[in-house]
gemmi code that builds the backbone of each chain (N, CA, C; Angstrom):
import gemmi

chains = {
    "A": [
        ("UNK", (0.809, -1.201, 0.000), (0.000, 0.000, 0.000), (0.845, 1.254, 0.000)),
        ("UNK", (0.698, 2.655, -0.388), (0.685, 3.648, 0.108), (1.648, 3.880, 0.949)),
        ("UNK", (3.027, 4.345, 0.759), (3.692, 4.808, 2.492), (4.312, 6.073, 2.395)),
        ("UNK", (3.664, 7.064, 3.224), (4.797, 7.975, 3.530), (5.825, 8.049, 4.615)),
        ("UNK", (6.993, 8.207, 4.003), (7.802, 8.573, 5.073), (8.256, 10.034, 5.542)),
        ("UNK", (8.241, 10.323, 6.936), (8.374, 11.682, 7.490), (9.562, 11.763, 8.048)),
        ("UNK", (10.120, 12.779, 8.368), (11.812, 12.807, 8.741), (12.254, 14.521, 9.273)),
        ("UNK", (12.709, 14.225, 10.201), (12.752, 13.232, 11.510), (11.890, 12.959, 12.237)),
        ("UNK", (11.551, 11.902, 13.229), (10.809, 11.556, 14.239), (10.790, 12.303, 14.996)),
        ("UNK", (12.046, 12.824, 15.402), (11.792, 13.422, 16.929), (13.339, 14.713, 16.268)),
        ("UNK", (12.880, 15.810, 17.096), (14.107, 16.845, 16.874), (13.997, 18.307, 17.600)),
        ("UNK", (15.226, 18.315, 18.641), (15.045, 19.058, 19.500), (15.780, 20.225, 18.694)),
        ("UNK", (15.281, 21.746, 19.243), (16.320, 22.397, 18.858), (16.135, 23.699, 19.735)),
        ("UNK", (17.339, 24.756, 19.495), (17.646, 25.578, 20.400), (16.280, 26.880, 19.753)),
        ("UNK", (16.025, 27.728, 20.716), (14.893, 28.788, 20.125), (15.736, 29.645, 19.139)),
        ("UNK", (15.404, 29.986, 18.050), (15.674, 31.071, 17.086), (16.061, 30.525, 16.089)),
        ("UNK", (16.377, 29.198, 16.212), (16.432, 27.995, 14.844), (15.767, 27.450, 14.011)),
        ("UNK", (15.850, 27.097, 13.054), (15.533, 27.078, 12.313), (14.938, 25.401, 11.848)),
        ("UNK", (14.130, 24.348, 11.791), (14.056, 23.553, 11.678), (13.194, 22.531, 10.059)),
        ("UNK", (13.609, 21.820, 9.684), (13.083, 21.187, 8.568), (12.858, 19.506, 8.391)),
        ("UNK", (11.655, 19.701, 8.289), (10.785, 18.243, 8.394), (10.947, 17.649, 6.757)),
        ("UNK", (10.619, 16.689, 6.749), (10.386, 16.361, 5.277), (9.285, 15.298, 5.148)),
        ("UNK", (8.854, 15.199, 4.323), (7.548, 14.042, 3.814), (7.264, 13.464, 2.624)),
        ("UNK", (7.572, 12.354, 2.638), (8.118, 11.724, 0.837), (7.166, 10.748, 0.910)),
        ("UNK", (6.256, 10.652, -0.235), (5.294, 9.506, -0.795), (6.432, 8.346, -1.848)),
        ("UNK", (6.616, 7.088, -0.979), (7.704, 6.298, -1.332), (7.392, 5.509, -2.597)),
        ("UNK", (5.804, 5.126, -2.752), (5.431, 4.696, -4.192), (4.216, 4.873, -4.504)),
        ("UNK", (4.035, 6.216, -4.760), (3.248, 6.927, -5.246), (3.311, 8.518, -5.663)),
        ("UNK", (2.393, 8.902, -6.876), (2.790, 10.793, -6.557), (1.633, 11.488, -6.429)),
        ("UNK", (2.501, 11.897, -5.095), (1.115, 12.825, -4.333), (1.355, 14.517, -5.139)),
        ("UNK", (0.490, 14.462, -5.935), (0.182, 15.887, -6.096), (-0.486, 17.149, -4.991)),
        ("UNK", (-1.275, 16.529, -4.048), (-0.826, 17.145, -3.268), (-0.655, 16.539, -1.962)),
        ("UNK", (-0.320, 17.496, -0.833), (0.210, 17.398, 0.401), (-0.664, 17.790, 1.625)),
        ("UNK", (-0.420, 17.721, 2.605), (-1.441, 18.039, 3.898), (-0.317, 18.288, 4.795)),
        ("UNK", (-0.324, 19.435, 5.722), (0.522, 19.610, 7.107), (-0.640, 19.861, 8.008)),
        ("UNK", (-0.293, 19.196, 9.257), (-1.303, 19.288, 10.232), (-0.098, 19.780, 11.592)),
        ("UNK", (-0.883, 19.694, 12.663), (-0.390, 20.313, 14.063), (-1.235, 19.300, 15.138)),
        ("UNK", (-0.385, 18.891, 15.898), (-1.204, 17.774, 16.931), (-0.336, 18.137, 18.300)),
        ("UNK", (-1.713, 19.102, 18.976), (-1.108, 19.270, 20.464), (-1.558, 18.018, 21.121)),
        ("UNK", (-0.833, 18.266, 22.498), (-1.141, 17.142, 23.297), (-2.654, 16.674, 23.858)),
        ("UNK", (-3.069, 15.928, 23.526), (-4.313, 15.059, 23.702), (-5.307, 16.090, 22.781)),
        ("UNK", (-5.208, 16.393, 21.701), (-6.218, 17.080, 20.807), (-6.003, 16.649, 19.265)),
        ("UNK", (-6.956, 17.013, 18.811), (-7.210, 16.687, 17.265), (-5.907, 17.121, 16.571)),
        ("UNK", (-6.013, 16.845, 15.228), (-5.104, 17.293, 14.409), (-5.850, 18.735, 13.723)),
        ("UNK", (-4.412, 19.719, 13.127), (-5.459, 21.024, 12.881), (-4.959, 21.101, 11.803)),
        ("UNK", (-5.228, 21.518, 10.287), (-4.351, 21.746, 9.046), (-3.716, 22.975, 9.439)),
        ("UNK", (-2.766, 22.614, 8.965), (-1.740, 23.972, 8.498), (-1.851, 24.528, 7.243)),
        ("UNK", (-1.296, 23.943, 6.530), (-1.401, 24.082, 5.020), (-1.653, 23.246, 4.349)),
        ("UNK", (-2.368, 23.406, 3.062), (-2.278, 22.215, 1.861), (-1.416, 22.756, 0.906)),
        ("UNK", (-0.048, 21.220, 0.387), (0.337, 21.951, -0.970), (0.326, 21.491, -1.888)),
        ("UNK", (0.611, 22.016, -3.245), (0.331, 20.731, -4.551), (1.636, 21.512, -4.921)),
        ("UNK", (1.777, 20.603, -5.800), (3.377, 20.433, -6.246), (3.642, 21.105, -6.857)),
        ("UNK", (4.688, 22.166, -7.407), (4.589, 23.234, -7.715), (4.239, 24.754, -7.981)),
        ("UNK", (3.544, 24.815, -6.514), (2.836, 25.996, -6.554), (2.278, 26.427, -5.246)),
        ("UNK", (2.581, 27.621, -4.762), (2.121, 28.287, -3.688), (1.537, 27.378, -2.625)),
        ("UNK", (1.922, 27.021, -1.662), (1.256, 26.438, -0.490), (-0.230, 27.219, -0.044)),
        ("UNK", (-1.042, 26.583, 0.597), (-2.278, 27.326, 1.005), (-2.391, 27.258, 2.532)),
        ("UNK", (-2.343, 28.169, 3.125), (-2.426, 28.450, 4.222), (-3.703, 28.566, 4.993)),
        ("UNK", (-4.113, 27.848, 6.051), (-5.347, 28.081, 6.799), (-5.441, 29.114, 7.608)),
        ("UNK", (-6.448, 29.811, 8.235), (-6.453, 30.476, 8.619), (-5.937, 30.729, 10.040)),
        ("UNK", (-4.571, 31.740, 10.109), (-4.265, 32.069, 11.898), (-2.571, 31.826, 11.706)),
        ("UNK", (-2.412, 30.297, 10.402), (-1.119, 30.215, 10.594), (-0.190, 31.435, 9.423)),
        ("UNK", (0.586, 31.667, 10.414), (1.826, 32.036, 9.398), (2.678, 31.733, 8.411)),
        ("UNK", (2.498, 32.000, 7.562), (2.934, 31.479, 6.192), (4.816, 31.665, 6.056)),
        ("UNK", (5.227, 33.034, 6.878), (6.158, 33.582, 6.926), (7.035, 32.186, 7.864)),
        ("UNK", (6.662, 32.094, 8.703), (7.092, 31.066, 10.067), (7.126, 29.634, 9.480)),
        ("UNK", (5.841, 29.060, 9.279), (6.353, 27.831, 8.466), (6.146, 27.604, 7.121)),
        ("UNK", (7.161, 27.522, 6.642), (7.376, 27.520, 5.059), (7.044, 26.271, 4.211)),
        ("UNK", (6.207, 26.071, 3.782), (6.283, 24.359, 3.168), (6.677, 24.835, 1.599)),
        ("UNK", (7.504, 23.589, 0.830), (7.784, 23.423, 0.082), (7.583, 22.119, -0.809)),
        ("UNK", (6.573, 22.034, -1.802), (6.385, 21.100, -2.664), (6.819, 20.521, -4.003)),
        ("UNK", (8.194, 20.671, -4.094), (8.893, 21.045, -5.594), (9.031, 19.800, -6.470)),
        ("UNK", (8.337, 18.613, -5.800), (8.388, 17.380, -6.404), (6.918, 16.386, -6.325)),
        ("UNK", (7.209, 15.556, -6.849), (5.417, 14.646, -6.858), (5.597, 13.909, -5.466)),
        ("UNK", (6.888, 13.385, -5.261), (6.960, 12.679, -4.066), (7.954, 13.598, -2.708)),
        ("UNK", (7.960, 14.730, -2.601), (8.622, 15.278, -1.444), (7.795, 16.954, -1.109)),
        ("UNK", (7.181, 17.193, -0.262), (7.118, 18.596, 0.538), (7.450, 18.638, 1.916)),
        ("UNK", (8.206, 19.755, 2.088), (9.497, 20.152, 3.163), (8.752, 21.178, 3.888)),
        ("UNK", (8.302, 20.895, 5.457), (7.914, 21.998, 6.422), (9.286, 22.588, 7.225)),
        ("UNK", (9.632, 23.734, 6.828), (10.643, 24.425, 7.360), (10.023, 25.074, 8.340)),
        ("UNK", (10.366, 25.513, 9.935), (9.751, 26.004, 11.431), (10.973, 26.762, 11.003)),
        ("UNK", (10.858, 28.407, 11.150), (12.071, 29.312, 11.021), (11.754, 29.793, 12.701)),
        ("UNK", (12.901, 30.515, 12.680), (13.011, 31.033, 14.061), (11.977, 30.393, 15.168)),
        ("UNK", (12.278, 29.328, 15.862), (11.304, 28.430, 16.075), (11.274, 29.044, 17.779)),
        ("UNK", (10.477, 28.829, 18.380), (10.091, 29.131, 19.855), (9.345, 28.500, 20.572)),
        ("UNK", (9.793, 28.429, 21.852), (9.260, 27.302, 22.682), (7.501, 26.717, 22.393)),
        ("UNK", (6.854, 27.794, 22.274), (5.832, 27.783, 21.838), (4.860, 26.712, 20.454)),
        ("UNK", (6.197, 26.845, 19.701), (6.257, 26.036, 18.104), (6.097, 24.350, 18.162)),
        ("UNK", (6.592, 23.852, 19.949), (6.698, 22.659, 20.487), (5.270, 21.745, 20.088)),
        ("UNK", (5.566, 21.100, 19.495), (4.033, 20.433, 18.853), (4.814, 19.076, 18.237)),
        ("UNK", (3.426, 18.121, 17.878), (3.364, 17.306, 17.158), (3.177, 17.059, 15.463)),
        ("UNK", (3.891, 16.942, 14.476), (3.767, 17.784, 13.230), (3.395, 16.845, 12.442)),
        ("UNK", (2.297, 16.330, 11.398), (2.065, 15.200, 10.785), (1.902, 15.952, 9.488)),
        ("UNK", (2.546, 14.988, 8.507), (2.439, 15.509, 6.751), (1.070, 14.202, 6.351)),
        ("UNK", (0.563, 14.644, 5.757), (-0.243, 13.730, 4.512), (-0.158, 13.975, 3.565)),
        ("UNK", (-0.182, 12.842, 2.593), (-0.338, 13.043, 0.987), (-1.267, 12.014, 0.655)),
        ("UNK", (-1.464, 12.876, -0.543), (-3.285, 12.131, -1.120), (-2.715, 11.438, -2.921)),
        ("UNK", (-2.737, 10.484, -3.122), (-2.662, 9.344, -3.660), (-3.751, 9.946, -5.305)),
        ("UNK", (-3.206, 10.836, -6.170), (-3.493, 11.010, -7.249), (-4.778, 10.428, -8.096)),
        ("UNK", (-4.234, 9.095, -7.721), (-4.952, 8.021, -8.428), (-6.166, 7.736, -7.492)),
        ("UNK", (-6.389, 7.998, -6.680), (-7.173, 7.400, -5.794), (-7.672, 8.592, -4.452)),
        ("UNK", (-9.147, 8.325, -4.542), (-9.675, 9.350, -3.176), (-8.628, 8.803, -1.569)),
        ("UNK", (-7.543, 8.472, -1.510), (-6.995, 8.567, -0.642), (-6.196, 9.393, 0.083)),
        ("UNK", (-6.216, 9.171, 1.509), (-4.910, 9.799, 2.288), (-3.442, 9.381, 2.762)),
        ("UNK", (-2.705, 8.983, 2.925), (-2.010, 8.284, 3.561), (-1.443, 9.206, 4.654)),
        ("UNK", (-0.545, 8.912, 5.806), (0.287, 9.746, 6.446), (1.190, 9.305, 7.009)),
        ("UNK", (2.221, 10.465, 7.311), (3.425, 9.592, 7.716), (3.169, 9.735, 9.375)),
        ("UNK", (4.450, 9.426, 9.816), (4.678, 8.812, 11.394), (4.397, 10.384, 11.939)),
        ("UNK", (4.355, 11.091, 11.611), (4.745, 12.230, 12.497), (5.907, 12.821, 12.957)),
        ("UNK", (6.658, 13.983, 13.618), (7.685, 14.911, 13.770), (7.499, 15.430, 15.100)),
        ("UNK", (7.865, 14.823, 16.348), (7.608, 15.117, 17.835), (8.651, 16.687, 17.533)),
        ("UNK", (8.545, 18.201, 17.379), (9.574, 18.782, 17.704), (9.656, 19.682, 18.972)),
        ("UNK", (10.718, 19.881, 19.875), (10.592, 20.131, 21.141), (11.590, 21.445, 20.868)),
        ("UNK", (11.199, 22.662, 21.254), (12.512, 23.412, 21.087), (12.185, 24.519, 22.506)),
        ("UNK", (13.884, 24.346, 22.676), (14.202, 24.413, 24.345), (14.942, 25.947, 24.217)),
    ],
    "B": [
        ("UNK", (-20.220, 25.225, 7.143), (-18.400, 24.423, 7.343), (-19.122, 23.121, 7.810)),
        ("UNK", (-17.856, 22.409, 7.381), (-17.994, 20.699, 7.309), (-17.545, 21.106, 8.900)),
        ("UNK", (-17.932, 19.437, 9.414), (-17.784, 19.422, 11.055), (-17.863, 18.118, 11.709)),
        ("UNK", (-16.968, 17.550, 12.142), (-17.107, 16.661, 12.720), (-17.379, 16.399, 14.522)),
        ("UNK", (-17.855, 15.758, 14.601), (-18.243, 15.682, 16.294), (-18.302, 13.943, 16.485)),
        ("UNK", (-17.390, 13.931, 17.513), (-17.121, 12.309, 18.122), (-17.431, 12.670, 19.753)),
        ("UNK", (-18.171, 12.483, 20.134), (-19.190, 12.829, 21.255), (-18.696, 12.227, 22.880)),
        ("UNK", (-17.653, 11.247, 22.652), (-16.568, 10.579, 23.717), (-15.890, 10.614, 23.512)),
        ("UNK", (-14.712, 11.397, 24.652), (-13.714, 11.629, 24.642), (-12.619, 10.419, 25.272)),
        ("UNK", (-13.532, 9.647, 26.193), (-12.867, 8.771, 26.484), (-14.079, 7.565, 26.672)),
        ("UNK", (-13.560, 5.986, 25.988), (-14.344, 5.240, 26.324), (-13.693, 3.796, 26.931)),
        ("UNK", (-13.961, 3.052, 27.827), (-13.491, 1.862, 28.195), (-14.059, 0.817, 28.072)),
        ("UNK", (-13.574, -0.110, 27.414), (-13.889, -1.505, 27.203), (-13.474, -2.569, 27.906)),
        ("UNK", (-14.134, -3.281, 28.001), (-13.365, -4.911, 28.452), (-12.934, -5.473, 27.461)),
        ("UNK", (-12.018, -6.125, 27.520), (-11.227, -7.246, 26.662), (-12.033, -8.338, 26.235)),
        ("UNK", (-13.036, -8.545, 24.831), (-13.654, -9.249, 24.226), (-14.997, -8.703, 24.173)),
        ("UNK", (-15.663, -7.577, 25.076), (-16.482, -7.166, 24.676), (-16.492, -6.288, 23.210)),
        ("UNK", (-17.801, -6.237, 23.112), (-18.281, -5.040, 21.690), (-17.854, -3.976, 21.969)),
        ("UNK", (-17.645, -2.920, 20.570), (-17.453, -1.602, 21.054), (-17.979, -0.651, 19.781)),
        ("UNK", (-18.555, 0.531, 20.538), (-18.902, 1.913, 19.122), (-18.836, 2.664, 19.129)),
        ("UNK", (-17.854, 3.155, 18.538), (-17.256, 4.733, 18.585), (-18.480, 5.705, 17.667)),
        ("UNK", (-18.912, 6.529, 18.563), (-19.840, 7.435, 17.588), (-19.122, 8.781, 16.466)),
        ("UNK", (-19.724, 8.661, 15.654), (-18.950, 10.183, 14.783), (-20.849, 10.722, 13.747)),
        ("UNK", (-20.775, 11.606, 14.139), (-21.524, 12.725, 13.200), (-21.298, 13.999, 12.394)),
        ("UNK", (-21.145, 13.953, 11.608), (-20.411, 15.060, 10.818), (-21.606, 16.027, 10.435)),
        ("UNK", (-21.313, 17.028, 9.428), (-21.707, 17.750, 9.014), (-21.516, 18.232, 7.500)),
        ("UNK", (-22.065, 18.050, 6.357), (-21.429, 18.524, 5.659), (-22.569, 18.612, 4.254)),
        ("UNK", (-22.530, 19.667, 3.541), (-23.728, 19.900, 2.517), (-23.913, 18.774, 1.330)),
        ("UNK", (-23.058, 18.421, 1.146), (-22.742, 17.062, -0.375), (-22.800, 15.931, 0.293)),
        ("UNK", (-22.428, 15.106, -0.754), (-21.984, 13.767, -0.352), (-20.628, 13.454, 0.266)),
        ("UNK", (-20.477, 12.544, 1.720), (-19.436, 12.965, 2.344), (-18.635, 12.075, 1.933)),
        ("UNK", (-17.376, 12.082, 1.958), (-16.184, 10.633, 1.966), (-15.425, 11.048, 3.698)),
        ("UNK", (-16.466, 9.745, 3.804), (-15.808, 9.321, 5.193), (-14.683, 8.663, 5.865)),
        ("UNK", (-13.541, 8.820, 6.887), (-12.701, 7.815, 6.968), (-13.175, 7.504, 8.744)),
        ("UNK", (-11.969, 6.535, 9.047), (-12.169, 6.379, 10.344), (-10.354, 6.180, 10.345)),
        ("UNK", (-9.753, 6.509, 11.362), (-7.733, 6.807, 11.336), (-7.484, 5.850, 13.070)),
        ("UNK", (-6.935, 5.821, 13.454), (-6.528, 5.275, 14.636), (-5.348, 5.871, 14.900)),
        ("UNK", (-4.541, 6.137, 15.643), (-3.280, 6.863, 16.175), (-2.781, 6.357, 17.323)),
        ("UNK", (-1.269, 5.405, 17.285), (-0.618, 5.193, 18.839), (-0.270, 6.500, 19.361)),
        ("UNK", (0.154, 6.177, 20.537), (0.844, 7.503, 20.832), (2.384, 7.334, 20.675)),
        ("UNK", (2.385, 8.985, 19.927), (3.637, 9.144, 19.383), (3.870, 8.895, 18.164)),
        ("UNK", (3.044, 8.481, 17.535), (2.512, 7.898, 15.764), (1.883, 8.483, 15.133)),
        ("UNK", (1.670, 8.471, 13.783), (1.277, 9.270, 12.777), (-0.529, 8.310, 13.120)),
        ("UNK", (-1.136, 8.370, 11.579), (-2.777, 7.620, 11.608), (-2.517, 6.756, 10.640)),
        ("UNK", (-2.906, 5.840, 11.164), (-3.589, 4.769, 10.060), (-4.870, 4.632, 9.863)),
        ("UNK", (-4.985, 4.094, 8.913), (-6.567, 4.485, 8.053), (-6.943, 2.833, 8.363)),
        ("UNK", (-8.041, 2.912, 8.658), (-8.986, 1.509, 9.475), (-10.138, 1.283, 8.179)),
        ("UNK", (-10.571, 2.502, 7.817), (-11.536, 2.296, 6.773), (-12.395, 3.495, 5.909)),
        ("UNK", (-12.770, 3.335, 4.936), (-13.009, 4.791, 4.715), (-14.623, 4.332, 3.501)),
        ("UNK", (-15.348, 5.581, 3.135), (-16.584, 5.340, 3.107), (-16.618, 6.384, 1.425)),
        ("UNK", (-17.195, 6.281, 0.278), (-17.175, 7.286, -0.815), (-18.356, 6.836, -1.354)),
        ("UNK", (-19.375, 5.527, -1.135), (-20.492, 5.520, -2.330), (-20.859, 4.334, -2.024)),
        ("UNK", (-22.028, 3.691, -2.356), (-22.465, 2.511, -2.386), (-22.606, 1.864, -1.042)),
        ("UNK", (-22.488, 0.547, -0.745), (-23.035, -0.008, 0.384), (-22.457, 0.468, 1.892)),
        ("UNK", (-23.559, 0.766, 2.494), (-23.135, 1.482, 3.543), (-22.382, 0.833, 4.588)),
        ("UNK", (-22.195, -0.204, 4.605), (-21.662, -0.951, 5.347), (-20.302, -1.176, 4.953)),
        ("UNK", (-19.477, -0.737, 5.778), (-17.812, -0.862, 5.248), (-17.118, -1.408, 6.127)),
        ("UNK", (-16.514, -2.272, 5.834), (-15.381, -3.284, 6.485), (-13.810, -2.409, 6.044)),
        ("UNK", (-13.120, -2.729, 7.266), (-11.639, -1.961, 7.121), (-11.212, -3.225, 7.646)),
        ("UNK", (-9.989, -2.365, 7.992), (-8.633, -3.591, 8.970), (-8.858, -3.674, 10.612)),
        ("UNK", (-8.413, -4.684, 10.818), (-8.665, -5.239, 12.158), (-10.075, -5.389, 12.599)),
        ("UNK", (-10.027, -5.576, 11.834), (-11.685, -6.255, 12.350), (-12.700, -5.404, 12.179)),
        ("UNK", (-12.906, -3.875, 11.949), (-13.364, -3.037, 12.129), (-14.439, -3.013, 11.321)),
        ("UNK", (-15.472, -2.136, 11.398), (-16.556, -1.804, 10.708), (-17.435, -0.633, 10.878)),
        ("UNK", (-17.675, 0.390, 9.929), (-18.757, 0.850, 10.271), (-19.881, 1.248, 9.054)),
        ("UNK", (-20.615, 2.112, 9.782), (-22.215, 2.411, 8.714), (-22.435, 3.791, 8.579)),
        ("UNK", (-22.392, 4.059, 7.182), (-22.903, 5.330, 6.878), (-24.077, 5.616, 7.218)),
        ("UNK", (-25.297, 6.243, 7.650), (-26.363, 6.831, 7.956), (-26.741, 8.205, 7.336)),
        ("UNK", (-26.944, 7.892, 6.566), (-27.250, 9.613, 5.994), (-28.284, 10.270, 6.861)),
        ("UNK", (-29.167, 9.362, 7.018), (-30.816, 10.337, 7.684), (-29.913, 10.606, 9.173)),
        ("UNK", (-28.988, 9.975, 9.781), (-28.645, 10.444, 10.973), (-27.280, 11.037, 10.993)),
        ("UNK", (-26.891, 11.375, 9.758), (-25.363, 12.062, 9.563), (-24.428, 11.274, 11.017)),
        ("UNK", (-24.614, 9.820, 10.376), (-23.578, 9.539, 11.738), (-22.516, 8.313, 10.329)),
        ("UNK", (-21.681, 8.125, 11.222), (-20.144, 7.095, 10.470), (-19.781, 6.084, 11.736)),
        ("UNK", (-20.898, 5.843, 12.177), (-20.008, 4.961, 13.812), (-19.264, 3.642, 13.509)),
        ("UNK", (-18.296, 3.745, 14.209), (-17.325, 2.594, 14.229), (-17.492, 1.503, 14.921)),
        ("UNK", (-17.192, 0.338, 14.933), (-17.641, -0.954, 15.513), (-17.011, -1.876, 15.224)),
        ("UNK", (-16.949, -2.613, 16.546), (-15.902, -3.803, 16.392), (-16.752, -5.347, 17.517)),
        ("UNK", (-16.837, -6.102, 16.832), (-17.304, -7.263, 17.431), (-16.796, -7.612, 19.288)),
        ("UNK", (-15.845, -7.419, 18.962), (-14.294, -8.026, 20.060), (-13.226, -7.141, 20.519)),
        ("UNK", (-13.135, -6.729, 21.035), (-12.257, -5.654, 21.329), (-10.725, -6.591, 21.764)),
        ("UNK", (-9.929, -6.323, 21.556), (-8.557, -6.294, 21.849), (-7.453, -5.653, 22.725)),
        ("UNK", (-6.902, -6.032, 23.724), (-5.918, -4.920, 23.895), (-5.321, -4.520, 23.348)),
        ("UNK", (-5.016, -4.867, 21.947), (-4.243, -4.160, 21.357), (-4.883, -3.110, 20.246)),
        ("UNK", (-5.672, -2.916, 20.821), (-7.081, -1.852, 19.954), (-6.856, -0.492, 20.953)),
        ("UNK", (-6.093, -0.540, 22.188), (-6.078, 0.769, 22.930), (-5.471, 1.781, 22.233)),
        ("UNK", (-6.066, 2.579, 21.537), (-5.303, 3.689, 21.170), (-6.480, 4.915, 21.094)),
        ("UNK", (-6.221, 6.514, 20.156), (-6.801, 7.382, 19.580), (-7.416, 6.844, 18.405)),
        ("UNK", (-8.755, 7.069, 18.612), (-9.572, 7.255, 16.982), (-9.962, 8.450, 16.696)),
        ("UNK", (-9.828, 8.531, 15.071), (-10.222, 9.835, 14.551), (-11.176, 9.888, 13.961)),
        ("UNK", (-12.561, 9.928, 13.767), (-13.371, 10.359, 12.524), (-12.745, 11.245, 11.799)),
        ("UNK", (-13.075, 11.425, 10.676), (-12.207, 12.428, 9.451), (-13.538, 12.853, 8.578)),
        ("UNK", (-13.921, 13.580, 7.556), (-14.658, 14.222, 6.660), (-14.094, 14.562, 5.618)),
        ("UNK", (-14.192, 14.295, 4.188), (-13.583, 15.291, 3.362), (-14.237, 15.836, 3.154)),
        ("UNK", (-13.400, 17.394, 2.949), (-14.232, 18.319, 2.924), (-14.117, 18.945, 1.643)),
        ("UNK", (-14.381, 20.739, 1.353), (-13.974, 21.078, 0.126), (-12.719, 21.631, -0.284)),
        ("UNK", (-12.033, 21.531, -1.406), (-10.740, 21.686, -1.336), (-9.718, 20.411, -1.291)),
        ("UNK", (-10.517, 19.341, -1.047), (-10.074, 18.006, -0.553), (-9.541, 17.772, 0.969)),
        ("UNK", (-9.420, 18.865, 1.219), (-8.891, 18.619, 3.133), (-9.812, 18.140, 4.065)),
        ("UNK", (-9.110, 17.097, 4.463), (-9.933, 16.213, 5.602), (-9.995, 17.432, 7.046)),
        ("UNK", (-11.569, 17.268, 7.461), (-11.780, 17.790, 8.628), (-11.858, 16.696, 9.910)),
        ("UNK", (-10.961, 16.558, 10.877), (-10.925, 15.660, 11.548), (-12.202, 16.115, 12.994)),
        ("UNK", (-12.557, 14.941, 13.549), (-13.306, 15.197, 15.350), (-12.096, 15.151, 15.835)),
        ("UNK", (-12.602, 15.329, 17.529), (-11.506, 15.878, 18.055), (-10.978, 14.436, 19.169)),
        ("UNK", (-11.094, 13.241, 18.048), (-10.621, 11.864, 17.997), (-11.366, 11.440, 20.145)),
        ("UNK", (-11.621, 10.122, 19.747), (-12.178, 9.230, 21.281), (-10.767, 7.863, 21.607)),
        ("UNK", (-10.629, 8.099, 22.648), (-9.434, 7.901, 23.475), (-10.421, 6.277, 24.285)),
        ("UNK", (-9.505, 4.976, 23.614), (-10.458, 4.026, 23.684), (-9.257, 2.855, 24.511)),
        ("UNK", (-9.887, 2.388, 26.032), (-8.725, 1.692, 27.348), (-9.418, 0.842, 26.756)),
        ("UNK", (-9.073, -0.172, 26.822), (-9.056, -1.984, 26.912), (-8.241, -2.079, 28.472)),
        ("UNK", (-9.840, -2.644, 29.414), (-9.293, -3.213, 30.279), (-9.389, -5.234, 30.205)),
        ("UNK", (-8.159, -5.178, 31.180), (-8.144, -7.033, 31.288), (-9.529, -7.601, 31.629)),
    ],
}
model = gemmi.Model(1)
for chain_id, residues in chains.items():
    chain = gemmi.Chain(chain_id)
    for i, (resn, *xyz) in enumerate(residues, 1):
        res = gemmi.Residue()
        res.name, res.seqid = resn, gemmi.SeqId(i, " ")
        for name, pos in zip(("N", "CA", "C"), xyz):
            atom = gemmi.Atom()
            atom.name, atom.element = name, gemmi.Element(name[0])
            atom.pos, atom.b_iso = gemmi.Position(*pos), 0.0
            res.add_atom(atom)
        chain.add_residue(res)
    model.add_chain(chain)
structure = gemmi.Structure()
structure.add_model(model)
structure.setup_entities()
């Protein structure tokens, strides 16, 4: 079936840094992408949706400036956390949706903790 | 706005009893439904998902549920419960735009 892989699992970093997730559809091409946000014991919230080549879409509240996603391929979009702050500390999940098919898949998730 | 509502936040089972996770959504069209599960510390896996035809949908692990249109519900159900069924469930919605609107997932103990 379907696998995405997300990278890294887990990644601490110092405040004012800069951090970058990645999310690769391993055999399949996801035209587009899903970033979500998963605080502790709550739903998942979108961040952005992106399709591959073109402007990420931003939901409403998040900063577009702060986290940057990048979709420049069928199988890879990159959530960059810039100047990151304690605050930014969340659970980060990518999805990609399967072209061919009304599906979702998702990867493992991105625990990031920044101290 | 599409909307999902999973009405327990936390539910406990015994080990071999039945179990049914409720979900009611909201949404003006025809919905494509999923149902996700989540360990902790893990991304979702998809248990089963719902787009047309017989309302009755079988996923993985045993799982099952029923579309209801007249009661805008997607409830989940499982014959037998497992301990190894303790985790987060998500109802999901697609919505417009294609972005899934998730509930705000039911937190399901398997006791011995």
């Amino acid at each position: 079936g379907a696998v995405v892989s997300q990278h890294p699992s887990r990644v601490i970093c110092k405040s004012g840094t800069s951090v970058k997730i990645e999310c690769r559809s391993l055999d399949f091409q996801a035209t587009t992408m899903f970033w979500y946000r998963q605080f502790p014991k709550q739903s998942l919230m979108l961040m952005a949706t992106s399709n591959e080549g073109s402007k990420a879409t931003y939901e409403q509240g998040v900063e577009k400036d702060k986290f940057l996603i990048n979709h420049a391929s069928l199988t890879l979009s990159t959530l960059t956390v810039t100047s990151a702050h304690p605050e930014d500390s969340s659970f980060y999940i990518c999805s990609a949706r399967d072209r061919t098919a009304f599906g979702y898949t998702f990867g493992s998730g991105t625990r990031l903790t920044v101290v | 706005a599409q909307s999902v509502t999973q009405p327990d936040i936390h539910i406990t089972v015994s080990e071999g009893a039945s179990l049914e996770l409720r979900c009611n959504y909201s949404y003006g069209a025809t919905p494509y439904l999923f149902w996700y599960v989540q360990s902790p510390g893990q991304g979702l896996q998809l248990l089963l998902k719902y787009f047309s035809g017989d309302t009755l949908v079988q996923g993985i692990k045993g799982f099952e549920a029923e579309f209801k249109r007249s009661q805008s519900s997607f409830n989940l159900r499982k014959p037998s419960v497992h301990w190894s069924d303790a985790a987060e469930y998500f109802c999901a919605v697609g919505a417009q735009g294609n972005k899934l609107v998730f509930g705000a997932g039911t937190i399901l103990r398997v006791k011995s």
